[in-house]
C-alpha positions in Angstrom: -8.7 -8.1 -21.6 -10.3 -11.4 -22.8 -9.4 -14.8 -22.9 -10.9 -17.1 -25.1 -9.4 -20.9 -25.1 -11.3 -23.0 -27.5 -11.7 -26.8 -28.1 -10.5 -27.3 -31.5 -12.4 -30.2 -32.1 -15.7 -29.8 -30.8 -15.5 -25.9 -30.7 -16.0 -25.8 -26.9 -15.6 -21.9 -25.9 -14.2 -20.6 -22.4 -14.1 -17.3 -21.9 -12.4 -15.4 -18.8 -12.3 -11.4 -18.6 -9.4 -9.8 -16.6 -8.2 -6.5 -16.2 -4.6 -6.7 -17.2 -2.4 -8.8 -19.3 -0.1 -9.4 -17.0 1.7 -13.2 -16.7 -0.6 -14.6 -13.6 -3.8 -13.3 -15.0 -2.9 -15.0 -18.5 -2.3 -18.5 -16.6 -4.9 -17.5 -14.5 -7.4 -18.0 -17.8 -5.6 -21.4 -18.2 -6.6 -22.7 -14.6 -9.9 -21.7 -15.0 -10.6 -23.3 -18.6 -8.6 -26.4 -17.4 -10.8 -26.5 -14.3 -14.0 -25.7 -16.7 -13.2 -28.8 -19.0 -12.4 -30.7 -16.1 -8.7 -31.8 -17.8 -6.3 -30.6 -20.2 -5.3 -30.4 -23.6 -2.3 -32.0 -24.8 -1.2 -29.2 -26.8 -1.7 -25.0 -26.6 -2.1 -23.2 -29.6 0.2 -19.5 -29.0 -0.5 -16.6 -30.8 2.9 -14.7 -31.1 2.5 -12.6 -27.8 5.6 -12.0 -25.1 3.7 -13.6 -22.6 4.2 -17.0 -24.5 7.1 -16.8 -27.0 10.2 -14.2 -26.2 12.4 -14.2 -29.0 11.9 -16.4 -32.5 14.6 -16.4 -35.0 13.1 -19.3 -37.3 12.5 -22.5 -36.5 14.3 -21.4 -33.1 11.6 -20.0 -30.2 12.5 -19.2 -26.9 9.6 -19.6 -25.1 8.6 -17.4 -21.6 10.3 -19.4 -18.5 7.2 -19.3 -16.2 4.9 -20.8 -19.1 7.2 -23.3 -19.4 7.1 -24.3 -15.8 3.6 -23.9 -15.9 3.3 -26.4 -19.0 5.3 -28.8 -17.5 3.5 -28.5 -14.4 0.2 -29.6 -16.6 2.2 -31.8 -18.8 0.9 -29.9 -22.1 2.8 -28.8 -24.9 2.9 -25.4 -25.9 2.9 -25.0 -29.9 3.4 -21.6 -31.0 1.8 -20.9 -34.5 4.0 -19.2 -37.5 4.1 -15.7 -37.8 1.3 -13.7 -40.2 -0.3 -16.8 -40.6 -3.6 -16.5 -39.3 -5.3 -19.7 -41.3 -2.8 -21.6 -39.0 -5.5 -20.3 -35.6 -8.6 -19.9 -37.9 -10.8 -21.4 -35.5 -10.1 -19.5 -32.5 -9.8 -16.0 -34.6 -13.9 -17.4 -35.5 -14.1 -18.0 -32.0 -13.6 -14.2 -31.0 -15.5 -12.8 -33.5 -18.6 -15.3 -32.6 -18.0 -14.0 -28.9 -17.9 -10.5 -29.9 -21.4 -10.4 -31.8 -22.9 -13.3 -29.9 -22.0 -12.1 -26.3 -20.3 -9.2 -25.8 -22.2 -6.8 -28.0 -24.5 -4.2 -26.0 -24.2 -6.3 -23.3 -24.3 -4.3 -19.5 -22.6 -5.3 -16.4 -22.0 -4.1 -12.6 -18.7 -5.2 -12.5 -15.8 -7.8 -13.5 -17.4 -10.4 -11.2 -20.6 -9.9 -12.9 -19.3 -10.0 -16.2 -17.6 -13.0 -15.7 -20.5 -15.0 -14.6 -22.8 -14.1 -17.4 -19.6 -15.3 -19.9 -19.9 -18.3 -17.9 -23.5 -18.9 -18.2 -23.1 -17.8 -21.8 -20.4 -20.8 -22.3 -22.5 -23.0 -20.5 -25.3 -22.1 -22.4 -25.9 -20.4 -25.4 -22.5 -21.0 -26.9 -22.2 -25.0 -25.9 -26.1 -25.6 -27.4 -25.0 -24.3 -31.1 -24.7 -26.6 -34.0 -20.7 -28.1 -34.2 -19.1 -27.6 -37.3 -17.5 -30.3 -37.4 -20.7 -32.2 -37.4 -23.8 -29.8 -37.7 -26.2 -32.9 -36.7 -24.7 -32.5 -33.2 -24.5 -29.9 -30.7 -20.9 -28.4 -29.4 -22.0 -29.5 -26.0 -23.0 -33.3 -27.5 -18.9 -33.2 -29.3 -17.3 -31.8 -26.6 -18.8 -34.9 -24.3 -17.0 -37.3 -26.7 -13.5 -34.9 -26.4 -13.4 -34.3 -23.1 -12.3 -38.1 -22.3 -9.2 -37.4 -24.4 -7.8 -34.4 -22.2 -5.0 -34.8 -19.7 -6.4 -35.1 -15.9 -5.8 -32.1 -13.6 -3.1 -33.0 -11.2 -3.1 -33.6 -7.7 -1.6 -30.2 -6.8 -2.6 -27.1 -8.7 0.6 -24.4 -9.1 -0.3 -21.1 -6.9 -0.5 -18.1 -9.6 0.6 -15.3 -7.0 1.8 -12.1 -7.7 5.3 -11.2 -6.2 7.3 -8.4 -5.5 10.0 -7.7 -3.2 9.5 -3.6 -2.4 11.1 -1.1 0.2 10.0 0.5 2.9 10.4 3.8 4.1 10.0 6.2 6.5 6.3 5.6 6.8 4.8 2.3 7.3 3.7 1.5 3.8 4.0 -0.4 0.7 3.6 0.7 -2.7 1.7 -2.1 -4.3 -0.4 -1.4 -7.8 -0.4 1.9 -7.5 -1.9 1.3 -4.1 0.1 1.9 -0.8 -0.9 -0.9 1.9 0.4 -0.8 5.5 2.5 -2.7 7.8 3.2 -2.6 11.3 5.5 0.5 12.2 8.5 -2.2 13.3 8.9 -2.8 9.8 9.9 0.4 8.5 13.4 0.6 6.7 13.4 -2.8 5.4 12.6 -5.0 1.9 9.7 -7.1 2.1 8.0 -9.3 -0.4 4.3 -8.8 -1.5 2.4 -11.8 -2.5 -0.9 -11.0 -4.4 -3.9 -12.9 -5.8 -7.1 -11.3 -7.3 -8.6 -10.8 -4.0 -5.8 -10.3 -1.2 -3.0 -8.8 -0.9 -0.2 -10.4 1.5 3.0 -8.5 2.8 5.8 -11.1 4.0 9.0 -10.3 6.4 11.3 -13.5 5.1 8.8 -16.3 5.3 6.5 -14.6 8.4 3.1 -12.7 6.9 3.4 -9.3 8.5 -0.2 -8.3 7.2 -2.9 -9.1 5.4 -5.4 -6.7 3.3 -8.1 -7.3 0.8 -6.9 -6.1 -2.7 -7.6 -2.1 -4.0 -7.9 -1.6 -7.7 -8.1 1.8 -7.1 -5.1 4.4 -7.8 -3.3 6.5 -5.0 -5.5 4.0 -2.2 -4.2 3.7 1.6 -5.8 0.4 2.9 -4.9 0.0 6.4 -5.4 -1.9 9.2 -6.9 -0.7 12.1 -4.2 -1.9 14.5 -1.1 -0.6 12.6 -2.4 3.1 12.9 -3.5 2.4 16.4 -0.1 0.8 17.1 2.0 3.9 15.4 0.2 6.4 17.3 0.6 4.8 21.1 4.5 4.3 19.6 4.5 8.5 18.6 3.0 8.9 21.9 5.2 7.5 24.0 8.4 9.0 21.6 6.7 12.1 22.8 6.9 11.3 26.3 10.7 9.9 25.9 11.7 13.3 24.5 10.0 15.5 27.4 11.0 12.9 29.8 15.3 13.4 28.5 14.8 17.0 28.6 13.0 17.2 32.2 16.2 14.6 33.6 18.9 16.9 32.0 17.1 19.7 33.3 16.6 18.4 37.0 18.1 14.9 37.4 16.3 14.0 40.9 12.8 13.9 38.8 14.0 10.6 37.3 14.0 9.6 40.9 10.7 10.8 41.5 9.5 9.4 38.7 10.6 5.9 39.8 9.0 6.2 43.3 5.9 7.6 41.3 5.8 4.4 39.4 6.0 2.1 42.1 3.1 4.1 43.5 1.4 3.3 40.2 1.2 6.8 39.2 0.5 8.2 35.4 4.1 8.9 34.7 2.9 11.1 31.8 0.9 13.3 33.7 3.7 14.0 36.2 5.7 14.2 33.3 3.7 17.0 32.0 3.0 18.6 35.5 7.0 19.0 36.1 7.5 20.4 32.5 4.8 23.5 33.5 6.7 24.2 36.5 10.1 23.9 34.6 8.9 26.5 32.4 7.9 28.4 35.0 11.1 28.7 37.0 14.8 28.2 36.9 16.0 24.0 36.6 18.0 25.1 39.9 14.8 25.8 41.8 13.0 22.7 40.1 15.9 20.3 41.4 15.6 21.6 45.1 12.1 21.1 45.4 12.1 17.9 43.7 14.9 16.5 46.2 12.4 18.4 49.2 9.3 16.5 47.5 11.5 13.1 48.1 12.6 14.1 51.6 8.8 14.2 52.6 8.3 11.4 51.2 5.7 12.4 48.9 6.8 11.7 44.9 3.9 14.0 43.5 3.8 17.1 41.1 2.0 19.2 44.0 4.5 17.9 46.4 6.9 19.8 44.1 4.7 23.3 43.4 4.2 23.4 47.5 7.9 23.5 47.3 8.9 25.9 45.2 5.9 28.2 47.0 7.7 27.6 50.0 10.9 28.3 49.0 9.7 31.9 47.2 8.1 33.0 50.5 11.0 32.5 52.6 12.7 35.0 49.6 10.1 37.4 49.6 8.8 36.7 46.0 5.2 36.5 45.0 3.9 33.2 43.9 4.2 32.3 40.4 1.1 32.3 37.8 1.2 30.8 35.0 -0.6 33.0 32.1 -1.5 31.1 29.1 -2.0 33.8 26.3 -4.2 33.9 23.1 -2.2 33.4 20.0 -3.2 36.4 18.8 -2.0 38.1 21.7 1.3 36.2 21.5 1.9 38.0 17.9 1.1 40.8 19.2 4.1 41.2 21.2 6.1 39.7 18.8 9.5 41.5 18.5 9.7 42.8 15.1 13.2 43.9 13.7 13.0 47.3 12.0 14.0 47.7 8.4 17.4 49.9 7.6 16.7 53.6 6.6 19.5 54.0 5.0 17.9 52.1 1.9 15.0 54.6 1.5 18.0 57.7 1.7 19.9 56.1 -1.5 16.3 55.7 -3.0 15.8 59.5 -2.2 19.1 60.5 -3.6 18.6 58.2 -6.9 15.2 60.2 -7.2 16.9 63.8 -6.6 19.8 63.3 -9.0 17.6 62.4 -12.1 14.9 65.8 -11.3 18.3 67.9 -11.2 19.7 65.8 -14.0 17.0 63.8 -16.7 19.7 62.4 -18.6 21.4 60.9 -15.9 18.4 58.5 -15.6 19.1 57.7 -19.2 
């Protein structure tokens, strides 16, 4: 996409390549020329497109709302031109087809950046040091220096051209931005936030509060993260983890949550005790597991091998061998994987079908 504002008078040439036609890209090309020229013109030529004029029944035009605001931000007046009457923008349909054989014909470039600064040296150039029409003794540059002290000023406070979206978040913590998913803390899951985007950057807001902050993909099907959201969601995973074995190892013996509050006074790695008392659950009865635990606490001693010397003791006095745990190969755990055996009575219908049509071939039939 191009943008080509043009000087009527003097035949001053700005040129701005972008890579969509969307609304702030279009007054994008505006700020730039405006800022080029240093002022502004007192009235815009329009071409009939939707980003200028919505709906034009006659002499009646109802312009876009956000051009308007943006005119009367810049105090300019925005003059559409009639329909199918091209003489009416002569000058500026010359204009493109001087920029298409004078600068962008067989012309290379590493990227929209790149381009952009050789149309700028181009305008600066080239295109400002050829004769002016409107007086071929004189340069465009040379005109344009007599013009330029008859455009509006820029005004104090330039309008922000920013990209927003308000977009919902779901189960993961992402949002879908330009086809380009861009992450947020995990707190911020299940809820509508607003995306505010420039060329370059890429803001996600909660209310008025920027939540995060990434440098803008133009890719398709992109995850740009930040390093401390994913570190963040996997410490919160962990610790869900640890919640869930925790509930289960309480309902299952509820003296560990007192061990597990001496532990922590002690300073203890709750999750490894956590983990310790789990292997010993699996490897006896949550009866067994209680008695020791309350034992451990009796001695004092709020510690996983407090708890296995415990149950030990307690299957000696019963005559039982110590347990061992056996941790099997997964392939060995197939193996004796109990496998249900299919009905025979299927295959004796199948027989009989078969039978029947050898004793009888037109019963098949």
């Amino acid at each position: 996409m191009t943008g080509v504002p043009t000087a009527i008078y003097s035949r001053q040439i700005f040129l701005r390549f972008c890579l969509d036609a969307r609304m702030e890209n279009f007054l994008r090309g505006h700020l730039a020329a405006f800022a080029a020229w240093q002022g502004v013109p007192r009235v815009l030529l329009y071409d009939n497109l939707k980003s200028a004029v919505l709906e034009r029944r006659g002499d009646a035009i109802r312009f876009h709302p956000t051009l308007l605001s943006f005119a009367g931000h810049y105090r300019y007046e925005p003059r559409p031109v009639a329909v199918a009457r091209g003489n009416e923008k002569g000058r500026v349909e010359r204009a493109i087809r001087f920029v298409r054989d004078a600068f962008f014909a067989a012309r290379t470039f590493a990227d929209l950046d790149d381009l952009n600064a050789q149309a700028e040296a181009w305008c600066n150039g080239f295109a400002a040091d050829r004769r002016c029409p409107e007086d071929l003794q004189r340069s465009v540059r040379a005109v344009f220096a007599e013009e330029a002290p008859r455009l509006l000023p820029l005004p104090d406070n330039p309008t922000p051209l920013l990209e927003q979206l308000a977009v919902s978040v779901n189960k993961t913590p992402y949002v879908r931005f330009d086809l380009n998913d861009y992450s947020v803390p995990h707190t911020h899951v299940r809820r509508v936030l607003t995306v505010l985007a420039d060329p370059h950057e890429v803001r996600i807001l909660d209310g008025a509060t920027v939540i995060a902050s990434h440098p803008r993909s133009y890719d398709r099907d992109a995850q740009i993260e930040l390093p401390g959201h994913v570190e963040a969601l996997v410490e919160q995973k962990a610790a869900a983890r640890q919640h869930r074995a925790t509930d289960r190892l309480v309902q299952a013996a509820p003296a560990s949550q007192t061990l597990l509050i001496r532990a922590a006074e002690r300073g203890a790695n709750l999750g490894a005790i956590t983990a310790a008392l789990m292997r010993l659950l699996a490897q006896t009865s949550a009866a067994e597991l209680q008695a020791a635990i309350l034992e451990a606490l009796r001695r004092g001693v709020p510690h996983p091998n407090a708890v296995r010397l415990a149950l030990a003791g307690r299957r000696e006095q019963r005559g039982e061998p110590p347990a061992v745990g056996v941790e099997l190969p997964a392939h060995l755990q197939a193996r004796d994987t109990t496998v249900r055996p299919h009905a025979l009575e299927t295959y004796d219908q199948l027989k009989e079908k078969h039978d029947a049509s050898i004793d009888d071939p037109a019963a098949e039939d």
